[in-house]
VEXFIRO-981111 format. One record per residue: residue number from 1; x, y, z of N, C-alpha, C, O in turn. Coordinates in steps of 0.05 Angstrom, whole numbers. Atoms other than C-alpha are relative to their C-alpha. Layout:
REM VEXFIRO-981111
  num     nxx     nyy     nzz    caxx    cayy    cazz     cxx     cyy     czz     oxx     oyy     ozz
  NUM       X       Y       Z       X       Y       Z       X       Y       Z       X       Y       Z
...
This chain:
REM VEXFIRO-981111
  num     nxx     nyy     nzz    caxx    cayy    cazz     cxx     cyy     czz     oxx     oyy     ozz
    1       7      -6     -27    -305     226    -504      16      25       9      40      26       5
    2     -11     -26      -6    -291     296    -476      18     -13      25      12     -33      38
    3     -19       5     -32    -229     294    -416     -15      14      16     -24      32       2
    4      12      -5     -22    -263     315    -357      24      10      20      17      29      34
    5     -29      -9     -18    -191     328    -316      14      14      -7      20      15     -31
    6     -10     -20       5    -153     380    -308      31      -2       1      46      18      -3
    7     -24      -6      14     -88     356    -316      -3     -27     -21     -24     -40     -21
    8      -8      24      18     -65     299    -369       6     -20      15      18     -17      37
    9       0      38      -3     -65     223    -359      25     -10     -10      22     -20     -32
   10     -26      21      21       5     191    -383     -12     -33       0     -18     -46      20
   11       7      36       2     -14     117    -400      31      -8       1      50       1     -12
   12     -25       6      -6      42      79    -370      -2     -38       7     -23     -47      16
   13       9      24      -4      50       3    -364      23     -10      26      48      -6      24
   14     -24       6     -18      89     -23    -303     -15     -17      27     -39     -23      29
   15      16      17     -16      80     -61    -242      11      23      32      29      40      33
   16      -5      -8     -14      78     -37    -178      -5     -16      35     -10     -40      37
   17      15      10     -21      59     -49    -104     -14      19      27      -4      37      40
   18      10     -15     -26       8     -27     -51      -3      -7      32      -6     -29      43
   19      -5      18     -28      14     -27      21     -27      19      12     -32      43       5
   20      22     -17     -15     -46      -3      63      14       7      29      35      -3      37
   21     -17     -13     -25     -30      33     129       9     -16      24      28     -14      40
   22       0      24     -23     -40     -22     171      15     -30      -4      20     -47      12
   23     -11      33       8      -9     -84     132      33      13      -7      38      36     -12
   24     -24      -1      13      68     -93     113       0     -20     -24      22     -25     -34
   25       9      21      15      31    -150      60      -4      19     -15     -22      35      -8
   26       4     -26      20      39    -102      -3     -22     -21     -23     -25     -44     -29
   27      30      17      31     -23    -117     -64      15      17     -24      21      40     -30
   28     -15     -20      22      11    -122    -125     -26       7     -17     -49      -3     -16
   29      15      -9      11     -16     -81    -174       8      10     -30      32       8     -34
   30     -18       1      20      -7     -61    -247     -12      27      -7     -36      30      -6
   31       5     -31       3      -6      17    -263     -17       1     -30      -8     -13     -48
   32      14     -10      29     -56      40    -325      11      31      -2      30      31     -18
   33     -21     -23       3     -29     117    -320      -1      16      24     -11       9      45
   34     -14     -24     -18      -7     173    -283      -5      32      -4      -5      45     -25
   35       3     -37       8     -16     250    -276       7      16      29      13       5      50
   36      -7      -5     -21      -3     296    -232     -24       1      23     -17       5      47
   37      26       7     -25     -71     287    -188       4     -27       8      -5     -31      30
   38      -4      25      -6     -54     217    -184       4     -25     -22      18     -23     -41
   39      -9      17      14     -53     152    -214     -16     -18       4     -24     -24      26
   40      28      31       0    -104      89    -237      14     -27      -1      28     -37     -19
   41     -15      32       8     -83      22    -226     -21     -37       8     -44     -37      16
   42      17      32       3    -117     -53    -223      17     -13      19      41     -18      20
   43     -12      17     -22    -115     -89    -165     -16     -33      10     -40     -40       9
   44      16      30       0    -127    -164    -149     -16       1      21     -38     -10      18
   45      13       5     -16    -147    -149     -78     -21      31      11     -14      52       1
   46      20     -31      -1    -202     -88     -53       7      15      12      23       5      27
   47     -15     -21     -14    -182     -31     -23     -28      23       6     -49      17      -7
   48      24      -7      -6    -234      13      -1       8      41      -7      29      54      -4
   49     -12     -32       2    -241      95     -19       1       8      25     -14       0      42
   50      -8     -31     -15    -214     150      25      20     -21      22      22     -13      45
   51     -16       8     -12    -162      91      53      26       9     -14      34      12     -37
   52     -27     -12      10     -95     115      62      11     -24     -17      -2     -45     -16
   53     -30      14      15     -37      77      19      25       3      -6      28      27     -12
   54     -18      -2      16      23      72      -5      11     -14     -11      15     -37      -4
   55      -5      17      25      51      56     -73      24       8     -13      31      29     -25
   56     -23       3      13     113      29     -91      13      -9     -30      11     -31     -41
   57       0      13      24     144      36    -154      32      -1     -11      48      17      -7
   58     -33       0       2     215      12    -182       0      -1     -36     -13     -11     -54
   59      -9     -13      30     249      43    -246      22     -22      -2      35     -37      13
   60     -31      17      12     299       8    -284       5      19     -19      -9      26     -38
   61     -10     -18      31     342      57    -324      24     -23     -10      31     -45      -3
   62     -18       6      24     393      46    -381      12     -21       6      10     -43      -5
   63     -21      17      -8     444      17    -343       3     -21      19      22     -34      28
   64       5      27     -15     408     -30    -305      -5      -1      25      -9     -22      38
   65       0       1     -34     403       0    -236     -27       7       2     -41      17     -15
   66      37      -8      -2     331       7    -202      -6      13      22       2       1      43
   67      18     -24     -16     296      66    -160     -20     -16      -1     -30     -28     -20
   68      35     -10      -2     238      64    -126       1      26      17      16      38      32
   69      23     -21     -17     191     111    -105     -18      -4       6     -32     -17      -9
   70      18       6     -14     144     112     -58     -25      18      -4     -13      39      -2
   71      15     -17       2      80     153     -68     -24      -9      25     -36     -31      26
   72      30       3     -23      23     166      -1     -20      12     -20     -18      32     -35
   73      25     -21       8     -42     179     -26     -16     -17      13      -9     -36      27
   74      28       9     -11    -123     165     -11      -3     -17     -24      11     -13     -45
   75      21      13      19    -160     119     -53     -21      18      -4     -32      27      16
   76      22     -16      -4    -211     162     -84     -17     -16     -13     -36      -1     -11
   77      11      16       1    -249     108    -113       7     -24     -11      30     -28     -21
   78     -15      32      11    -252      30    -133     -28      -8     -15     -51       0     -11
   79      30       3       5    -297      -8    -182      13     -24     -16      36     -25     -25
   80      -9      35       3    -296     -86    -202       8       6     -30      -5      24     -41
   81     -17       6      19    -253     -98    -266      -1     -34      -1      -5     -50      17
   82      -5      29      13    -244    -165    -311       7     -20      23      14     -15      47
   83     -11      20     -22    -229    -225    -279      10       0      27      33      -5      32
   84       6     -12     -26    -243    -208    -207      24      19      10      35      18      32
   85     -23     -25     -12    -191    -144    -205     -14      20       3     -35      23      -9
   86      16     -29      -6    -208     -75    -178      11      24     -13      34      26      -4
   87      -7     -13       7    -193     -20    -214      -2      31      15     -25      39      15
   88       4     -11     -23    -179      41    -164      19      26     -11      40      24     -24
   89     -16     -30       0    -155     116    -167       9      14      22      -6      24      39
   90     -14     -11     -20    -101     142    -126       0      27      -1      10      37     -22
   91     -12     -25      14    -103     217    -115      26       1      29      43      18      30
C-alpha cells in the first residue's frame, strides 16, 4: 500500500487519556502511532470529528519518574473498530 502522508507514522504502543472540552471525565484510550500531523488512537467511547480535545500522555523514563504531556488538537475523523471501540485521528 502506497503512504499517502506527508510526514511519517511512528507506531507507538502506550496508553493515554482524552478529555473533550466540556468534560473533566477523561476516555481512556490506547495510542496506535504518532507523527508530526498528529496521532491515531482507539477509543472505547465516540468522539465526534472537528471536536476539540485534549490528550494526555505520561512517559516513564529510566529512572522511574513520569511526564506528561498534554497535546490540543481536532478530531479529524472516527470510524467503529473491534469490539465496540472507535478508532479516531487527532490532527
Amino acid at each position: 500500500m502506497e503512504e499517502h502522508r506527508s510526514t511519517t507514522r511512528y507506531p507507538i504502543n502506550g496508553i493515554a487519556e482524552v478529555y473533550r472540552k466540556k468534560s473533566k471525565n477523561p476516555i481512556k484510550a490506547i495510542i496506535q502511532d504518532v507523527s508530526k500531523g498528529g496521532m491515531a488512537l482507539h477509543l472505547d467511547k465516540v468522539v465526534n470529528p472537528e471536536e476539540e480535545v485534549t490528550v494526555s500522555i505520561k512517559f516513564e523514563d529510566h529512572d522511574g519518574n513520569v511526564a506528561e504531556e498534554r497535546v490540543k488538537g481536532k478530531v479529524a475523523w472516527k470510524d467503529h473498530w473491534e469490539n465496540k471501540l472507535y478508532f479516531v485521528s487527532i490532527s
